[in-house]
Structures are given as C-alpha cells and as structure tokens.
N, C-alpha and C positions, 0 to 999 in steps of 0.2 A: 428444149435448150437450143441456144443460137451456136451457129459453127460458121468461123471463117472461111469467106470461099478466097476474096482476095483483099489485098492493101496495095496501096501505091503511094508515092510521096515526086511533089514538084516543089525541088527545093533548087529557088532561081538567087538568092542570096544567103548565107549563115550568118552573116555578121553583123552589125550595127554598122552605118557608115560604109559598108564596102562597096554600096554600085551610087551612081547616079543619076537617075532615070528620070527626066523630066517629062508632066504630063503636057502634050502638045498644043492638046484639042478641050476645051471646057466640055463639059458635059458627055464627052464621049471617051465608051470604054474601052480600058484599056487592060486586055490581057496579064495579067502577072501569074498564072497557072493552071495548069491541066493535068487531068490523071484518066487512066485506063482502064477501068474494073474487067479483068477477064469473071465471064460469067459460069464460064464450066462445072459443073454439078451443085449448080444453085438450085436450091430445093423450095417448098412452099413459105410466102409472106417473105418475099427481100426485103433488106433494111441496109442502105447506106448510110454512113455518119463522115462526116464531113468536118473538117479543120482547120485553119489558116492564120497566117500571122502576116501584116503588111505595115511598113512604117514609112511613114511620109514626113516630109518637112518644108515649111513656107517663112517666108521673111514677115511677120509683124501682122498677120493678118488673118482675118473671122472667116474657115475655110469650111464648104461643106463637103462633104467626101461619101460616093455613093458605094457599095460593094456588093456585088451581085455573084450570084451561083448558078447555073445554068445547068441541067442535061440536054447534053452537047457540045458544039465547040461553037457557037455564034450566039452575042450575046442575045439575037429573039429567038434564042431556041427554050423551051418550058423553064421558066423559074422556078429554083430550087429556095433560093435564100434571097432576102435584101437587107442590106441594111442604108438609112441616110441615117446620119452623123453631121452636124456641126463643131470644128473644134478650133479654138484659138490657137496657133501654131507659132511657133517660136524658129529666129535666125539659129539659133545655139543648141535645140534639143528636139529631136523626132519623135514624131508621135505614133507610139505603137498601138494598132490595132487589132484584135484578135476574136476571131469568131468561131461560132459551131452551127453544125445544121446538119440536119435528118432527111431524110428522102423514103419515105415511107413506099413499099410494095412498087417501085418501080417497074414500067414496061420492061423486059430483057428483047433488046435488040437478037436479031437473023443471028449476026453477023459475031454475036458473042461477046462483044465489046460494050461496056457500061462507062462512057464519056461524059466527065464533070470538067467546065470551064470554070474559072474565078476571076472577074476581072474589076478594077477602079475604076472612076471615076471623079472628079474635082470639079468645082463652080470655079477657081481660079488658074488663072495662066500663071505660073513660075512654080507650080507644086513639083516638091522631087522627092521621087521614091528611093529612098535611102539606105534599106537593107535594115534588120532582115526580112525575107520573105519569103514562105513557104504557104503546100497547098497538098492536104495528103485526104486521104479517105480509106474506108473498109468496107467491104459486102459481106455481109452476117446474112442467112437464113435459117429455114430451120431444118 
C-alpha cells in the first residue's frame, strides 16, 4: 500500500479573468508553475502524480498551445508530460486546459528535493493567460 510522503500546490491565479499575462515569445516557454517534493522517508518504487489547470485567451484565431512538465526547473531538464493542442479561441471566452501526469520511480535527488516545473507555450503573439492557473503534485511510495 502507497503512503504520502509529500504534496505541494502552485496556485499563480484562483479565479477566471483575474491576471493578464501575455505570452511574449512564440514558441517559447513559459513558466506558469513549480512545486518542491520534500523527499524525506520515501521508501521503495516513488510515484509522483501531477495536475494542473491553465486558461488562455486569443482574439479570433486557430492557436496551438504547447504544455510541458519537466523534472527540474528548466525547461530541457527530463520530460515528464507534453501535451500540443490546437484550439480555436474566442475574444469573449477562455479556454481552459487541464492536465495529469505520472512520473514513475523517479531519481530522488542528494539534496532531498523533488522539483516539477510546468510551463506554456503558444504558435501566436497576442495569447493571454487569463487565470485560473494552478500546478500541484504528490510523492506516494511504498
């Protein structure tokens, strides 16, 4: 049976409409969360589970939107998750995205610390990240 060793949550907006965050760069990512697994008395076979919610909004137009998971905090550090996505996006209504991902028998770092980055991506200039947007995790072993 699995027992929690830890949980974290990166919660950068709660609400629908609350931030404005325009993506600056095409194709380059961009940060929207991070969490810290303390590793202390993680036992055999680690299992992290992974979750996130991010909403974007674009004026009138056919937007691809990339979303990556990473162990570590740079996005060429090991890939955990990807997803590309194509979505038609509306002036009026934000498009919510929502993922999961597993990270099976991870390395456990020296230093104790189990770091998950989450960041976007967009093919267009004028995409804006709208709220809400969150980034949480748990290390279960056994």
């Amino acid at each position: 049976m699995g027992r929690l060793i830890d949980g974290k949550t990166s919660q950068n907006a709660s609400y629908g409409n609350s931030i404005a965050i325009p993506i600056l760069v095409v194709d380059a990512p961009e940060l929207f969360g991070q969490i810290g697994l303390n590793t202390a008395g993680v036992g055999a076979t680690p299992r992290v589970q992974l979750k996130g919610t991010i909403a974007l909004q674009l004026p009138l137009a056919l937007l691809g939107i990339t979303i990556t998971v990473v162990r570590g905090t740079a996005p060429t550090d090991p890939l955990v998750y990807s997803l590309n996505s194509t979505f038609e996006l509306s002036i009026t209504t934000a498009q919510i995205l929502t993922f999961s991902a597993d990270d099976y028998n991870p390395p456990i770092p020296d230093d104790g610390l189990l770091v998950y980055t989450a960041f976007v991506s967009s093919n267009l200039l004028g995409t804006i990240r709208v709220g809400p947007e969150n980034f949480d995790g748990i290390l279960i072993s056994e």
